[in-house]
VEXKOL-464252 format. One line per field, with one value per residue (C-alpha): residue number from 1; residue in one letter; x, y, z. Coordinates in nm, 3 decimals, always signed. Layout:
residues N
k: NUM/...;
r: A/...;
px: X/...;
py: Y/...;
pz: Z/...;
END
This chain:
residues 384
k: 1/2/3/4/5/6/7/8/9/10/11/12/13/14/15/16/17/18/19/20/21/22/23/24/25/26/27/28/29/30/31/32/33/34/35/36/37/38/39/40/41/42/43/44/45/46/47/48/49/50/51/52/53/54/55/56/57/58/59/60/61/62/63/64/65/66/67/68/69/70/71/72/73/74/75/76/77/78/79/80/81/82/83/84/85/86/87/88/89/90/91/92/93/94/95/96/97/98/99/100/101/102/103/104/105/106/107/108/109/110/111/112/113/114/115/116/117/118/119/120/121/122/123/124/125/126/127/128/129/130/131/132/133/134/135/136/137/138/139/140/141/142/143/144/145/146/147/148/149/150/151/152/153/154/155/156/157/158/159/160/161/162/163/164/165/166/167/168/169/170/171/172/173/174/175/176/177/178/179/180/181/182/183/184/185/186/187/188/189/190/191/192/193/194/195/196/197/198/199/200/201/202/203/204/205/206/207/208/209/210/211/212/213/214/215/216/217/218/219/220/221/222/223/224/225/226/227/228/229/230/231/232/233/234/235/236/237/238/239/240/241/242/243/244/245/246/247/248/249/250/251/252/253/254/255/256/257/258/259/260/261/262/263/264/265/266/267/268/269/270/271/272/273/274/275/276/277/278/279/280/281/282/283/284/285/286/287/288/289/290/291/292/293/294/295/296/297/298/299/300/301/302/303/304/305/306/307/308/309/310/311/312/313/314/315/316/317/318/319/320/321/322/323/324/325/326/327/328/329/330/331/332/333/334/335/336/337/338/339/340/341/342/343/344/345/346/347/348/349/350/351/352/353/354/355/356/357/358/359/360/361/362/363/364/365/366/367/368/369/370/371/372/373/374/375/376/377/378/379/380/381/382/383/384;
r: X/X/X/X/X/X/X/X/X/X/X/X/X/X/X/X/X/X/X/X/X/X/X/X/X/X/X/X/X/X/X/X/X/X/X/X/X/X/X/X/X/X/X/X/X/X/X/X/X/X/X/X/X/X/X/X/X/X/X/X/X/X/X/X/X/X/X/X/X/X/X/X/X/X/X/X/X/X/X/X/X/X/X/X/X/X/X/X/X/X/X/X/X/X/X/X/X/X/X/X/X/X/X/X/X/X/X/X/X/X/X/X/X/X/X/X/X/X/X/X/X/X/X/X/X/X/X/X/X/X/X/X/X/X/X/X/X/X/X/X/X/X/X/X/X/X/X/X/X/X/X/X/X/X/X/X/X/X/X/X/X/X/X/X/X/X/X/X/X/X/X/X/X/X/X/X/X/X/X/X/X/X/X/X/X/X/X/X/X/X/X/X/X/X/X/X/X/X/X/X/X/X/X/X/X/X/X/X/X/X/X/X/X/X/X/X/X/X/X/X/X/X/X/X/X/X/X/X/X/X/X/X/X/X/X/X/X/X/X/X/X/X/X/X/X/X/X/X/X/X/X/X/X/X/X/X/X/X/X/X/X/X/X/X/X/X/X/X/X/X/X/X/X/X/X/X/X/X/X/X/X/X/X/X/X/X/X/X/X/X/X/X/X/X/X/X/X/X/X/X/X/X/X/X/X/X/X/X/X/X/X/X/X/X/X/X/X/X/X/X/X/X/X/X/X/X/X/X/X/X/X/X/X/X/X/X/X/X/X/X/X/X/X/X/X/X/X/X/X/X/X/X/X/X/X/X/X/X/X/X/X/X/X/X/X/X/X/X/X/X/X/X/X/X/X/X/X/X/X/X/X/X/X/X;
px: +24.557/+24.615/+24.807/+24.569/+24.653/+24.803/+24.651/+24.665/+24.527/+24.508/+24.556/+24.261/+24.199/+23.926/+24.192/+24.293/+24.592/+24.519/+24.205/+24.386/+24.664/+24.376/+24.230/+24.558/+24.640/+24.316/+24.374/+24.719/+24.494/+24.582/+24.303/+24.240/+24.119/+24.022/+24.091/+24.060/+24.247/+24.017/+24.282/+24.267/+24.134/+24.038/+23.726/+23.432/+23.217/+23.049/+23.161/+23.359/+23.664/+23.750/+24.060/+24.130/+24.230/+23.914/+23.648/+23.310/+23.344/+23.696/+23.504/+23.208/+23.443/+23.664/+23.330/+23.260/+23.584/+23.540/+23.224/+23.335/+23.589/+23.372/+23.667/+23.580/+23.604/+23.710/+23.716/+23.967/+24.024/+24.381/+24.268/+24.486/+24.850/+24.828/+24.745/+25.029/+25.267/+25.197/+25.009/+25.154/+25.536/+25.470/+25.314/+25.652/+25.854/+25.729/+25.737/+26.091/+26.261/+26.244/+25.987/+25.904/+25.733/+25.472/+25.390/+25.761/+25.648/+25.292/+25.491/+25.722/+25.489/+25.145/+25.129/+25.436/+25.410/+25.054/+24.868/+25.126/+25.099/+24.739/+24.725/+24.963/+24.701/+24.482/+24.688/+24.773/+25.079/+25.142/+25.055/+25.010/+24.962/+24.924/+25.252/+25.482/+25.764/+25.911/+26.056/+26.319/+26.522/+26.873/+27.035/+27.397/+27.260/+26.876/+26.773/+26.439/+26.569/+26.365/+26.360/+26.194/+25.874/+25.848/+25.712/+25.968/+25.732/+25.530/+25.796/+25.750/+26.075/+26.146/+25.899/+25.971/+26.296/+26.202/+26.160/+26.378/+26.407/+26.097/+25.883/+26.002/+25.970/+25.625/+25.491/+25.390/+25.374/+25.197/+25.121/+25.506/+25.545/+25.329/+25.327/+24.999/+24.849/+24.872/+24.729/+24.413/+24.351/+24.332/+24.127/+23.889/+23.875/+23.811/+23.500/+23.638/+23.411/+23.737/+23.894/+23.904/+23.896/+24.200/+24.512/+24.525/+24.831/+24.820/+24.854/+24.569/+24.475/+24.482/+24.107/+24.153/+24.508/+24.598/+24.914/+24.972/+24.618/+24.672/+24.977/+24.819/+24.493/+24.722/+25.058/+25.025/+25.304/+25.563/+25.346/+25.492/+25.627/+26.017/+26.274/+26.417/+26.812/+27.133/+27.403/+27.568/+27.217/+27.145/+26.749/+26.558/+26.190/+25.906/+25.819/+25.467/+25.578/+25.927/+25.692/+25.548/+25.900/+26.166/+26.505/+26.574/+26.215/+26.257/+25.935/+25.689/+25.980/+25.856/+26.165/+26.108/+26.344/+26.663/+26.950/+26.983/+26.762/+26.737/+26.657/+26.603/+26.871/+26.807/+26.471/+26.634/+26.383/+26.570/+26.582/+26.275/+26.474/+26.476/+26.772/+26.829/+27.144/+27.240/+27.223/+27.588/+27.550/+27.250/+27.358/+27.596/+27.821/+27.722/+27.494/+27.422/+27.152/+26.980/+26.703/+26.871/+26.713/+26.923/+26.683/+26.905/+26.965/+27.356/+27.498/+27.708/+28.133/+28.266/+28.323/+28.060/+27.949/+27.618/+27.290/+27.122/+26.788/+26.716/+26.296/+26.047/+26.109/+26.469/+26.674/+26.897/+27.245/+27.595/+27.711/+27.998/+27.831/+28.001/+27.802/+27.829/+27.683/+27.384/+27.145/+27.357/+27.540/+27.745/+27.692/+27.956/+27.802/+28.059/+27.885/+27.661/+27.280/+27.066/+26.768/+26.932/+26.649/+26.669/+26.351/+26.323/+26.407/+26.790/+26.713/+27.024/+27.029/+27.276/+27.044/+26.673/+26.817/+26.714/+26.919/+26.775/+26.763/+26.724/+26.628/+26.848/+27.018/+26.927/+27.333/+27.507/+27.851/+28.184/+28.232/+28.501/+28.621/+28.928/+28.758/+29.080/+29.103/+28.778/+28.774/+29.089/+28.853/+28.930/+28.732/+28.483/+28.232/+27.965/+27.869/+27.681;
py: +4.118/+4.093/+3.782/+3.557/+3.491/+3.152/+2.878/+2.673/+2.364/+2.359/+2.059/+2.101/+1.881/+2.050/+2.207/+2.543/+2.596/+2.425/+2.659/+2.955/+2.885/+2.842/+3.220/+3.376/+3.243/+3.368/+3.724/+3.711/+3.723/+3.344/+3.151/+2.883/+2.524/+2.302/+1.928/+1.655/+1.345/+1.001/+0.789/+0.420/+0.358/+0.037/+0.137/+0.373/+0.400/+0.635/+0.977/+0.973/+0.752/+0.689/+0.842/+1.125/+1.316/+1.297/+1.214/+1.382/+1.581/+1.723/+1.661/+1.883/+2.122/+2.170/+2.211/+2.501/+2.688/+2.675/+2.745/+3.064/+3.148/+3.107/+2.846/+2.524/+2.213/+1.842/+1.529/+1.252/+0.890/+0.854/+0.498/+0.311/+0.430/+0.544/+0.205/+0.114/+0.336/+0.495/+0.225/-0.098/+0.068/+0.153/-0.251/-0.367/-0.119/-0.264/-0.645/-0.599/-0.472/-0.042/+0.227/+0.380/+0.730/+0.740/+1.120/+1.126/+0.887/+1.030/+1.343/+1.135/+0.925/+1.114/+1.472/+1.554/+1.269/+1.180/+1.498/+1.731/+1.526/+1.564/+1.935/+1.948/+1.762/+1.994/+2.275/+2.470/+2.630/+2.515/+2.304/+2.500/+2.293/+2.419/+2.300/+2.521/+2.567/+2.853/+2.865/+3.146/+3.142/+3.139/+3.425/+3.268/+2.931/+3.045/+2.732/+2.728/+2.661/+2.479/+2.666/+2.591/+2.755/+3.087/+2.887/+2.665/+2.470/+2.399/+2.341/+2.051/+2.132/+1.757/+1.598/+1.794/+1.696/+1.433/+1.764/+1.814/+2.142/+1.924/+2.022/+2.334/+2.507/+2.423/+2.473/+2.720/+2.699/+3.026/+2.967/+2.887/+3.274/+3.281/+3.140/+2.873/+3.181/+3.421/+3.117/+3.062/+3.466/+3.568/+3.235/+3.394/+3.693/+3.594/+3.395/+3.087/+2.798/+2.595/+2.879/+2.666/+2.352/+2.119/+1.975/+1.626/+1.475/+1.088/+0.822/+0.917/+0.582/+0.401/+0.530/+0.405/+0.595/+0.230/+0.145/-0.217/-0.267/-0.219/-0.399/-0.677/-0.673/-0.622/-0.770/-1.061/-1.224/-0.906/-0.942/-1.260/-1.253/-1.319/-1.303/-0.988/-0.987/-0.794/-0.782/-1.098/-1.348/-1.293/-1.382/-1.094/-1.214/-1.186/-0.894/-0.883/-0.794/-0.625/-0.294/-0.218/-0.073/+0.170/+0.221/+0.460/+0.285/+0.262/+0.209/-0.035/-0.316/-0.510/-0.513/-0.432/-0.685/-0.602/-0.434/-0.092/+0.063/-0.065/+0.044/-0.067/-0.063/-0.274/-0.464/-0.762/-0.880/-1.228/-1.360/-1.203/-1.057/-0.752/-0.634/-0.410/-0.285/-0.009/+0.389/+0.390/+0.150/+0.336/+0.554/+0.597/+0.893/+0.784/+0.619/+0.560/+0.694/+0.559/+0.672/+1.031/+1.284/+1.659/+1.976/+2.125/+1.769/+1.848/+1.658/+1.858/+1.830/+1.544/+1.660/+1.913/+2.059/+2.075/+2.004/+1.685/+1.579/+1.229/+1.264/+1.501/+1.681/+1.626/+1.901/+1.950/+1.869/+1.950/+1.699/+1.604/+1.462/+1.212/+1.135/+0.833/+0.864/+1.041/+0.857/+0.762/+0.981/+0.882/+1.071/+1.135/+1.314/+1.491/+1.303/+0.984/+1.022/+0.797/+0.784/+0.658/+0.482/+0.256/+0.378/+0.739/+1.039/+1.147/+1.537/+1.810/+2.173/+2.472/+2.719/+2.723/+2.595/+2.231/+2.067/+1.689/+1.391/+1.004/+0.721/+0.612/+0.218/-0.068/-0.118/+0.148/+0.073/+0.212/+0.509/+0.459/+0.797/+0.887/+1.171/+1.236/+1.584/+1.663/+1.587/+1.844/+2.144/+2.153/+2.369/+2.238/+2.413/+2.332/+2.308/+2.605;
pz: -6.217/-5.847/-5.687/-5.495/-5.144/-5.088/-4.996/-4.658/-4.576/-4.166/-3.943/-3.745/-3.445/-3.245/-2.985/-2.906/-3.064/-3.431/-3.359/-3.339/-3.580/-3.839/-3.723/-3.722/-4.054/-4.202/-4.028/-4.214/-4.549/-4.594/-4.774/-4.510/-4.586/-4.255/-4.234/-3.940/-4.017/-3.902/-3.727/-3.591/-3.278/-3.095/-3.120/-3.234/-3.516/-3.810/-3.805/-3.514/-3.325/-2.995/-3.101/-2.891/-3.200/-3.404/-3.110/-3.222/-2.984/-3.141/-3.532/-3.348/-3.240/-3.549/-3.779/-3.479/-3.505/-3.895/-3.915/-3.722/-3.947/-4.214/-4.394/-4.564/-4.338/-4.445/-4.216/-4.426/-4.327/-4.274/-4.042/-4.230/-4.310/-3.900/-3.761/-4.040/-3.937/-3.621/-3.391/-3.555/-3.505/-3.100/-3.055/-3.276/-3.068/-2.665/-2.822/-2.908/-2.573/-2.670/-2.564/-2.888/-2.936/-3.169/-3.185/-3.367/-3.616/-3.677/-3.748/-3.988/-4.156/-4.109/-4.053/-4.294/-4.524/-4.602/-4.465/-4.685/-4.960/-4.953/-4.905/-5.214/-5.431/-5.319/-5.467/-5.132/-5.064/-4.701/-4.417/-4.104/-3.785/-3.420/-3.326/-3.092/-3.294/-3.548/-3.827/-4.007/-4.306/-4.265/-4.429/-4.501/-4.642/-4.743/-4.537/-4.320/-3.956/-3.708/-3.416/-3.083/-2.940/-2.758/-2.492/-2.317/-2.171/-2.477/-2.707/-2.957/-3.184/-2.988/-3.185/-3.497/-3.585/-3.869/-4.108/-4.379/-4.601/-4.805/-4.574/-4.336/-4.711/-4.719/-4.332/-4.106/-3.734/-3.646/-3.253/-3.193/-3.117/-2.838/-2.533/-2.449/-2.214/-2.514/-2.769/-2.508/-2.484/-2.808/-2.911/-2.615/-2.779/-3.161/-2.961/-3.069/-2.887/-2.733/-2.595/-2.234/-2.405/-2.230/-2.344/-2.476/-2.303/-2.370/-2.638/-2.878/-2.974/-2.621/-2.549/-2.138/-2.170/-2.005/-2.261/-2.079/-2.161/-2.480/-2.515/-2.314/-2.595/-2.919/-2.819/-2.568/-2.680/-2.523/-2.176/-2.088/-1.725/-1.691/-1.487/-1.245/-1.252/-1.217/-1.476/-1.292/-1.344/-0.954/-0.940/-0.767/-0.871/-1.153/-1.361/-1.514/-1.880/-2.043/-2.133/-1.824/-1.740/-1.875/-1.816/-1.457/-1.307/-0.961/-0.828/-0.912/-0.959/-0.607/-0.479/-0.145/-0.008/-0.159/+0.007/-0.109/-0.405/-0.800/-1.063/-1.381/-1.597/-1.960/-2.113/-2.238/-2.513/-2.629/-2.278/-2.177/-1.840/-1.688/-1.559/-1.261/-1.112/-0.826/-0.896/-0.983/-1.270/-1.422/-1.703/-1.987/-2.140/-2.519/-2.733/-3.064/-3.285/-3.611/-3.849/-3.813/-3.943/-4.049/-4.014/-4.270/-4.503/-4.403/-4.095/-3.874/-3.840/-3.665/-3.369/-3.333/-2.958/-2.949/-2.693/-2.643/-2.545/-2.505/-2.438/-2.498/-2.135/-2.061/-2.053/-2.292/-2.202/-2.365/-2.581/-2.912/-3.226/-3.479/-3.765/-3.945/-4.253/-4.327/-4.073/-3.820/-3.479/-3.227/-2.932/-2.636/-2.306/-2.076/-1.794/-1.747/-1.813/-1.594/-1.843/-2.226/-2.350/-2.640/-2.905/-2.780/-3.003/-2.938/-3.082/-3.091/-3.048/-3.104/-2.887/-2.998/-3.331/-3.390/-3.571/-3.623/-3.435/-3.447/-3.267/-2.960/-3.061/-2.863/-2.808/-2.668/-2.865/-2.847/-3.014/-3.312/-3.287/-3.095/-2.841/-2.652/-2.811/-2.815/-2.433/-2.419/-2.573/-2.951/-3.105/-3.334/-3.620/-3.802/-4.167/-4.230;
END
């Protein structure tokens, strides 16, 4: 009796590259199963959300594309556990002094969590999302390594780094070895209807893209205008609300009177200030990060040399890793960075390999490790 072909439920959002990852899949012999997820918005109705993600315009064009590839199509209601998870963690995030980023929890709570979960009840084999990312198995350790996209400027490995070896066994990424030209070409060739459909770049939910709107409509409370200070309580003015600003923000402060430039360099939350300082006290050689994730479910050596990046587009910078436990790093840079920010994702590389990340500490404490020999050029490995 042959084998059937295994099974793949497809995030499907109506854009080019879930598009194509569904037709290369099903070109692979994969059997292919289509699903939208129905997230929270502020508003919209029926069918439909105002939710970039699952517009009917995107439901529309998913039903299109698999109507095309002649696969079965589903539209779920995931409304709930996102506003849960997602939106109610990036309002809880700005209220309490941090800049959060939400498309790392979706990924954490939503795509991996709920959406696999679901595609497992369903009986498939995989997930398969049109994420820019790869995946290959390890021959030492017979672990699945995350591994960033062909496409440097497409990469989302960033974003990726809450997978464990639970889920990189039971993904697929198959538009992560191509670059974004390639992805649009051959979805113009297969005929696909969103071939020159655009990116989406903002906040899904925010339906103006206006995120002090929506902070000012759903948490009030965090807008409150405060105080403008340096570290020593020197009054510079008012601000209009701690997150309308992030830490390296230059412009926009209305400072135009003071002596030489500032920036900003902390959201303090309790006292409702924000503090500025000069361009030679912005930035910090360490920082602490929690919620840690470990690609391979192993932390590295204390010690380790690795690469750093501390948002979605930084570039990655050199950097020594002490874990403390098994969801919590240390972090020492060989040089200040100016833009540490307290909620973002701290995620660490060896090359294109991506080894895990966390979430950057409000307090950038002292590390307890002695780094003197580290500094000196020990050489560090690690786990395999």
């Amino acid at each position: 009796m042959q084998t059937p072909p295994p099974t793949v439920v497809v995030a499907m959002s109506g854009g080019v590259d879930s598009s194509v990852a569904a037709a290369l899949l099903v070109e692979q012999g994969y059997r292919c199963i289509g699903v939208m997820m129905r997230l929270w918005s502020e508003t919209g109705e029926g069918e439909g959300s105002a939710n970039k993600c699952c517009s009917l315009e995107s439901v529309h064009d998913a039903r299109r594309v698999a109507a095309a590839l002649d696969i079965p199509f589903y539209l779920i209601n995931v409304e709930q556990p996102f506003k849960q998870q997602v939106v109610d963690f990036f309002i809880e995030g700005y209220s309490h002094g941090v800049t959060p980023n939400p498309c790392i929890e979706c990924n954490r709570h939503i795509r991996f969590d709920y959406l696999l979960n679901y595609a497992r009840r369903l009986g498939a084999d995989y997930l398969a999302t049109g994420h820019y990312a790869r995946l290959r198995r390890d021959p030492a350790s017979g672990k699945i390594q995350l591994l960033k996209g062909v496409d440097a400027a497409k990469d989302q490995s960033y974003v990726l780094s809450v997978l464990g070896q639970a889920q990189l066994n039971s993904v697929l990424f198959p538009v992560g070895e191509y670059p974004k030209t390639e992805v649009r070409r051959i979805a113009a060739k297969r005929g696909l209807p969103i071939a020159s459909k655009h990116d989406s770049m903002d906040l899904c939910f925010v339906f103006d893209d206006d995120y002090r709107r929506f902070l000012r409509t759903w948490a009030a409370e965090a807008m409150r205008p405060g105080p403008i200070v340096d570290r020593n309580g020197r009054l510079y003015g008012q601000h209009s609300g701690l997150p309308g600003y992030t830490v390296g923000q230059r412009k926009g402060l209305g400072l135009a009177g003071a002596s030489e430039p500032l920036f900003v360099l902390a959201l303090d939350y309790r006292n409702n200030q924000l503090v500025v300082g000069t361009a030679a006290e912005l930035g910090c050689d360490r920082l602490a990060a929690e919620r840690v994730n470990w690609t391979g479910d192993v932390p590295p050596l204390p010690g380790s040399r690795v690469q750093c990046k501390i948002r979605y587009k930084a570039q990655a910078v050199d950097c020594i890793l002490y874990p403390q436990g098994s969801d919590r790093v240390e972090v020492r840079f060989s040089e200040p960075l100016r833009d540490v920010t307290p909620g973002q994702g701290a995620v660490f590389y060896e090359g294109d390999h991506c080894l895990g990340g966390g979430i950057i500490a409000r307090q950038q404490e002292a590390l307890t490790t002695d780094l003197a020999g580290d500094l000196a050029g020990q050489d560090h490995r690690r786990e395999p």
